[in-house]
N, C-alpha and C positions, 0 to 999 in steps of 0.2 A: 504494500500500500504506500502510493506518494501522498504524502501531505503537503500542499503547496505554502503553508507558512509555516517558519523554520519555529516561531515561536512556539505554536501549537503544539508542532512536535516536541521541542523541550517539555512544554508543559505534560504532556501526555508520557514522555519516557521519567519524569520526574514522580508523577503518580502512578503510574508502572510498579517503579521500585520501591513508594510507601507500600502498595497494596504486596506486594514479593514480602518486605519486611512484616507485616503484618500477618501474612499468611505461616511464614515460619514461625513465628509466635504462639499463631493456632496452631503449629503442627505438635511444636513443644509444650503446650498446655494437653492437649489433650494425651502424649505421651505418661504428663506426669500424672494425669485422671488415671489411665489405663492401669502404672505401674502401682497407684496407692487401692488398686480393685484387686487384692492378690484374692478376697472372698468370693466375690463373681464373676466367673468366670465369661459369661455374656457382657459386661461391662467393658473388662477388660480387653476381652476382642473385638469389639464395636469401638472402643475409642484408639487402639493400636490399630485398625484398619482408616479410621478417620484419620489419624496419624498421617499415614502410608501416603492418604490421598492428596493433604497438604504437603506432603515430600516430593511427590510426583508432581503438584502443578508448581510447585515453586520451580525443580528444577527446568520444566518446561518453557516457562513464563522467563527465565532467566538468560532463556536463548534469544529470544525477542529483543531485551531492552539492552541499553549502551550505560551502563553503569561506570561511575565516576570510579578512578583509581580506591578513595576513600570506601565509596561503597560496595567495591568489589571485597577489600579487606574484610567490611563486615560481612557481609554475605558469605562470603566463604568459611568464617569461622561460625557464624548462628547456623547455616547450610551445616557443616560439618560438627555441630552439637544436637541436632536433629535427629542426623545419620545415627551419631552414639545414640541416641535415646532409643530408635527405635530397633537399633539390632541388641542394644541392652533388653528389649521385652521378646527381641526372638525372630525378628523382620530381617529375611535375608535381603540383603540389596548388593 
């Protein structure tokens, strides 16, 4: 897709990568829901699959936008606490 003003586009790759940050935040909130449900066992696998799906569109979503040197940093370290969270509940990736 062209976007014929360059503004837009920044603005748009700018909210890109809150909504990216964001989403990795729900990938790790509901890891730690899943990992504090050690009694149920449906809990636990409905919020570690919910996990999974914010794992998957963040990495997705990440091919798309042009993230700043800074925000690549973070990304890549919250991206890679994610990862541990969900193969610490058992999620092969």
């Amino acid at each position: 897709m062209i976007l014929p003003d360059p503004e837009l586009a920044r603005d748009l790759n700018r909210q890109g990568a809150k909504f990216l940050f964001a989403d990795i935040g729900t990938g790790l909130a509901f890891c730690e829901i899943a990992a504090s449900s050690d009694r149920d066992k449906k809990t636990r696998q409905r919020n570690r699959g919910n996990a999974r799906k914010a794992y998957d569109a963040v990495l997705k979503l990440s091919e798309k936008l042009a993230l700043t040197s800074e925000e690549k940093i973070v990304f890549d370290e919250k991206v890679a606490a994610l990862k541990r969270a969900l193969q610490a509940l058992g999620e092969v990736l």
